[in-house]
C-alpha positions as CSV (number, residue, x, y, z in Angstrom):
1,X,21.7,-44.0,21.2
2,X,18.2,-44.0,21.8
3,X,16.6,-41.0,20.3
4,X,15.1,-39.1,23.5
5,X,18.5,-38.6,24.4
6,X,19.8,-36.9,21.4
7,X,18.5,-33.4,23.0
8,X,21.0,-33.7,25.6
9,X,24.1,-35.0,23.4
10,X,23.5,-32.4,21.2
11,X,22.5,-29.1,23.3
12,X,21.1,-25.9,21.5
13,X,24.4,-24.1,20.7
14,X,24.2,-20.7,23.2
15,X,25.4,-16.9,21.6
16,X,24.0,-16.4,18.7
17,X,20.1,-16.9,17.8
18,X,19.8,-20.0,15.9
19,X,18.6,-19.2,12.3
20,X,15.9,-21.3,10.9
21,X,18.0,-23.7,8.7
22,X,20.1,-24.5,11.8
23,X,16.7,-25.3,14.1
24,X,15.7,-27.4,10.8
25,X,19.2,-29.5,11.0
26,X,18.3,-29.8,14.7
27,X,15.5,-31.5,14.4
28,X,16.6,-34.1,11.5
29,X,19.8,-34.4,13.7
30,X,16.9,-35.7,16.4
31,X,14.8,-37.7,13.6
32,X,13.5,-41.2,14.2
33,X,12.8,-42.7,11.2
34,X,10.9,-45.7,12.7
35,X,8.2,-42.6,14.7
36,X,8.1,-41.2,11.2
37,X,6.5,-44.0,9.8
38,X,4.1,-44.7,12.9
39,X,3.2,-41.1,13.4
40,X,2.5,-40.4,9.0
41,X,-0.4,-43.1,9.5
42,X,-1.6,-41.4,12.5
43,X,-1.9,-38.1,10.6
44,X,-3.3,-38.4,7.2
45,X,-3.6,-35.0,6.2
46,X,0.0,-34.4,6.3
47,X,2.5,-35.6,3.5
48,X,4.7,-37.9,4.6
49,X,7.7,-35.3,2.9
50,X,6.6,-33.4,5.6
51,X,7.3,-35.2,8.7
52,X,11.0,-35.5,10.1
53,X,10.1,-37.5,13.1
54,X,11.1,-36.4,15.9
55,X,9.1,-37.7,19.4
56,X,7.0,-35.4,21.0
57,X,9.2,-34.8,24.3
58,X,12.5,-34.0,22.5
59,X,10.2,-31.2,20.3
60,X,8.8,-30.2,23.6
61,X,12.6,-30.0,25.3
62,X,13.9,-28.6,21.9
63,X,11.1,-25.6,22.3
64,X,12.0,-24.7,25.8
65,X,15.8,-24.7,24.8
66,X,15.1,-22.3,22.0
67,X,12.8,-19.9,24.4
68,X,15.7,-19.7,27.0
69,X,18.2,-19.1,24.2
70,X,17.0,-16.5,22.3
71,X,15.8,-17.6,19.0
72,X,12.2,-18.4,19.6
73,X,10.9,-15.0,18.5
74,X,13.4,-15.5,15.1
75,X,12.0,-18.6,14.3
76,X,7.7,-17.9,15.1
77,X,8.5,-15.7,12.1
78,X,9.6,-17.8,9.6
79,X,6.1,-19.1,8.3
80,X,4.7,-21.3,6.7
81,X,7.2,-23.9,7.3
82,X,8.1,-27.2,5.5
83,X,8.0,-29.2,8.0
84,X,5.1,-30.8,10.5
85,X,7.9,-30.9,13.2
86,X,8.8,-27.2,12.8
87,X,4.8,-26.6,13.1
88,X,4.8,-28.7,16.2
89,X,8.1,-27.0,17.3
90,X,6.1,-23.7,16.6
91,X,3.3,-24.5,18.2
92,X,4.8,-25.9,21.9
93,X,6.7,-22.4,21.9
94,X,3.2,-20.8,21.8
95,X,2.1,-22.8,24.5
96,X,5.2,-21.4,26.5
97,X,4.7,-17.5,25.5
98,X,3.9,-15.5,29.0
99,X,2.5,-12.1,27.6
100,X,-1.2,-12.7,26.7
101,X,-1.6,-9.7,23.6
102,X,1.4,-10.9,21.9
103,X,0.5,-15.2,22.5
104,X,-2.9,-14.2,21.0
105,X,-1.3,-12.3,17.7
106,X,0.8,-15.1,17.2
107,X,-2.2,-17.4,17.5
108,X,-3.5,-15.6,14.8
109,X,-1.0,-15.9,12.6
110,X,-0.4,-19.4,13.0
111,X,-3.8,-20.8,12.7
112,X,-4.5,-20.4,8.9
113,X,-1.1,-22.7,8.5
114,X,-2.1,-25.1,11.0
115,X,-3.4,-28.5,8.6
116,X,-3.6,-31.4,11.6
117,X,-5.3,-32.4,14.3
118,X,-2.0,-33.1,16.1
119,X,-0.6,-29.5,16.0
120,X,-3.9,-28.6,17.0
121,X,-4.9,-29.9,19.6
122,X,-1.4,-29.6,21.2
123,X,-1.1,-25.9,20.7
124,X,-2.7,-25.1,24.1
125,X,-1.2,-21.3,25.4
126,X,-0.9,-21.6,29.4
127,X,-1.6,-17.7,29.1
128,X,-4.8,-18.2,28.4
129,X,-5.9,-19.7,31.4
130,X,-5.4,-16.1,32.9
131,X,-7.1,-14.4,30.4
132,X,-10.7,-16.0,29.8
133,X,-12.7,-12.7,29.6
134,X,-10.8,-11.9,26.2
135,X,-10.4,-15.5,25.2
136,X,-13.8,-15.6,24.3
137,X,-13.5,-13.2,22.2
138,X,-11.4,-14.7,20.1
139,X,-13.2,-17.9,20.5
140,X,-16.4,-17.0,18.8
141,X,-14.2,-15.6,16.3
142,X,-12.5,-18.9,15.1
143,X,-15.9,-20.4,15.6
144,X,-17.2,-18.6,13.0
145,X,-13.6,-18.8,10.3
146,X,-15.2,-21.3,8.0
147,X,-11.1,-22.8,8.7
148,X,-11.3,-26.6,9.6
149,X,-8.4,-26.6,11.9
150,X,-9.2,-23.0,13.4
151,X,-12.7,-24.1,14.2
152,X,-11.5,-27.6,15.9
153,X,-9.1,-24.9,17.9
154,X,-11.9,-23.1,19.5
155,X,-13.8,-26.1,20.4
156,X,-10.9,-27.1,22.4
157,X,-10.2,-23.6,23.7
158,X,-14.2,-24.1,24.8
159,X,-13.5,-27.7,26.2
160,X,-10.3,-27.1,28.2
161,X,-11.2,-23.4,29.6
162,X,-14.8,-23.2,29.8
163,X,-16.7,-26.6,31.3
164,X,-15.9,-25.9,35.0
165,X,-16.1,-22.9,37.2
166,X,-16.4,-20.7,34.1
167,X,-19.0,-22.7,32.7
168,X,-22.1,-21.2,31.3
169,X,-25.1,-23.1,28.9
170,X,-24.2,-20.4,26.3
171,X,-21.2,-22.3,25.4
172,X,-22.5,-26.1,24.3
173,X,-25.5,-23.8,22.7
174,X,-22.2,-22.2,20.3
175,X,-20.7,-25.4,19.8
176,X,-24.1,-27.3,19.2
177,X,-25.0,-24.6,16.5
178,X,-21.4,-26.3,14.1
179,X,-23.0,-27.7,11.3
180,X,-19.9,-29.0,9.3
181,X,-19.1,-32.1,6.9
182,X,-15.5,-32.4,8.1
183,X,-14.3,-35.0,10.2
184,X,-12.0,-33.5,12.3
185,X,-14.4,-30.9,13.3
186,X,-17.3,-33.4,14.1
187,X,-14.7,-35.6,15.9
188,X,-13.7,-32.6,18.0
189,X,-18.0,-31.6,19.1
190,X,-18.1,-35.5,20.0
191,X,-14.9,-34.7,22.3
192,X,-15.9,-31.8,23.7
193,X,-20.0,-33.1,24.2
194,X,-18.6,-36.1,25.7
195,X,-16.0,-34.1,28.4
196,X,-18.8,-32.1,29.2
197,X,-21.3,-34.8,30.2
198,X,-18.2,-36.2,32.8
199,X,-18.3,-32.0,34.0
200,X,-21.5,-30.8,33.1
201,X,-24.0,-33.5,33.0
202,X,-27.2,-32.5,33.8
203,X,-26.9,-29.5,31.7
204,X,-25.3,-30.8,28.9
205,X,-27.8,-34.2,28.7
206,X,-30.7,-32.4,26.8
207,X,-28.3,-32.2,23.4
208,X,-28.9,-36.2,23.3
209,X,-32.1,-36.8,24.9
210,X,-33.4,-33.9,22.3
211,X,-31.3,-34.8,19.3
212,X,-29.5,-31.4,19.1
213,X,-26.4,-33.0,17.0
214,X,-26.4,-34.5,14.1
215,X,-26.9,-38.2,14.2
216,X,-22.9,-39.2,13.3
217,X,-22.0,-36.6,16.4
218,X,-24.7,-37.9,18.7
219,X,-23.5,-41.1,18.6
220,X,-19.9,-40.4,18.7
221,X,-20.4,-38.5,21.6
222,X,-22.5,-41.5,23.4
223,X,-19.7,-43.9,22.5
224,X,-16.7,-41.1,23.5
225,X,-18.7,-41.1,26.8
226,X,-19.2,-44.7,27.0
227,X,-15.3,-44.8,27.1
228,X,-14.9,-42.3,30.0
229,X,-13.9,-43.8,33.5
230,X,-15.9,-40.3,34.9
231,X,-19.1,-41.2,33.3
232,X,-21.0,-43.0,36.0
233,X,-22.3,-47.1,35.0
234,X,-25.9,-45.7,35.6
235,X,-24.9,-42.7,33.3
236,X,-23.6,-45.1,30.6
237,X,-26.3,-47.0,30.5
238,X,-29.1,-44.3,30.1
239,X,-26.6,-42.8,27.4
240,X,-26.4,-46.1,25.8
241,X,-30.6,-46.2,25.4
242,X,-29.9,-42.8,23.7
243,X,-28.0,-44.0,20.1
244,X,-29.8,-43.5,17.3
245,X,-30.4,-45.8,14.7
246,X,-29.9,-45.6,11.2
């Protein structure tokens, strides 16, 4: 049986919450040993011991199933957890919570376990989107953690919320100002310089034409652009005239 279909031969029991060794069977009962291997290249900084293997969809299915049942709030307590599917798990019921305060405390309290850019980068609150006043907030605050993970966080908090109608020249300016020798961090300015040139060009441009990133960004950004089907061909080229040379 294929493995995307395990979620529906094997339905969340209902009555009781499920405790967190029985979401942990869950999810090896769901495991797909052949993703494991695939997906523990694609994420370095996690063990292999740590990954089950289980395909993004069924954890995604498996988190709404757990929210309707009951046993979401059981299980957002039980940290840190063992496995990288349980933070995944964990992080696509966040992404789910409806009440603002209490997705932001939780937030909180996830971030300092959170150790890849997969959970990451997926952990993305639909609350929030209603709430961008505060957001900020908290924003600047993970900005400044020192927390590789928690910084790469805000960065896409900044990307996804803040480079269209609530865009202000303040916010490249914070994420410009990131000085940091980690990959995953530079990787995520170069994301976000290179989504804001396809929003924000003209305002966004000086940071290249000025040299306002380090050199690896600045040219990771250039080529991140490059890729982008809403970067213009006359765009592309000027940005390609812009890489700097060793």
């Amino acid at each position: 049986m294929a493995p995307n279909s395990l979620i529906q031969l094997f339905p969340v029991p209902k009555g009781p919450h499920m405790a967190a060794e029985d979401i942990q069977n869950f999810l090896f009962l769901m495991q797909d040993e052949k993703y494991r291997n695939f997906q523990k290249n694609l994420i370095p900084t996690v063990g292999p011991d740590r990954m089950i293997g289980v395909r993004t969809p069924d954890l995604r299915k498996f988190a709404g199933q757990l929210i309707k049942e009951g046993s979401a709030d059981d299980f957002l307590e039980e940290l840190p957890h063992r496995y990288f599917d349980e933070d995944q798990l964990h992080a696509f019921i966040l992404s789910e919570m409806k009440e603002y305060d209490r997705c932001i405390a939780e937030v909180n309290r996830f971030l300092p376990y959170v150790n890849n850019w997969a959970t990451c980068d997926q952990m993305s609150p639909k609350v929030f989107k209603k709430h961008r006043t505060d957001l900020l907030v908290h924003i600047r605050e993970w900005l400044n953690s020192g927390e590789v993970y928690t910084i790469r966080f805000a960065i896409g908090m900044l990307m996804q919320h803040f480079l269209d109608e609530d865009f202000d020249p303040a916010y490249p300016e914070l994420v410009s100002q990131i000085r940091s020798d980690e990959y995953y961090v530079n990787m995520m300015i170069a994301w976000y310089f290179a989504t804001a040139l396809a929003k924000q060009y003209d305002a966004v441009l000086p940071y290249l034409t000025e040299h306002r990133l380090d050199r690896w960004t600045h040219n990771k950004t250039i080529q991140k652009a490059i890729e982008s089907y809403r970067i213009t061909d006359e765009q592309k080229a000027f940005l390609k005239e812009l890489r700097m040379k060793n």
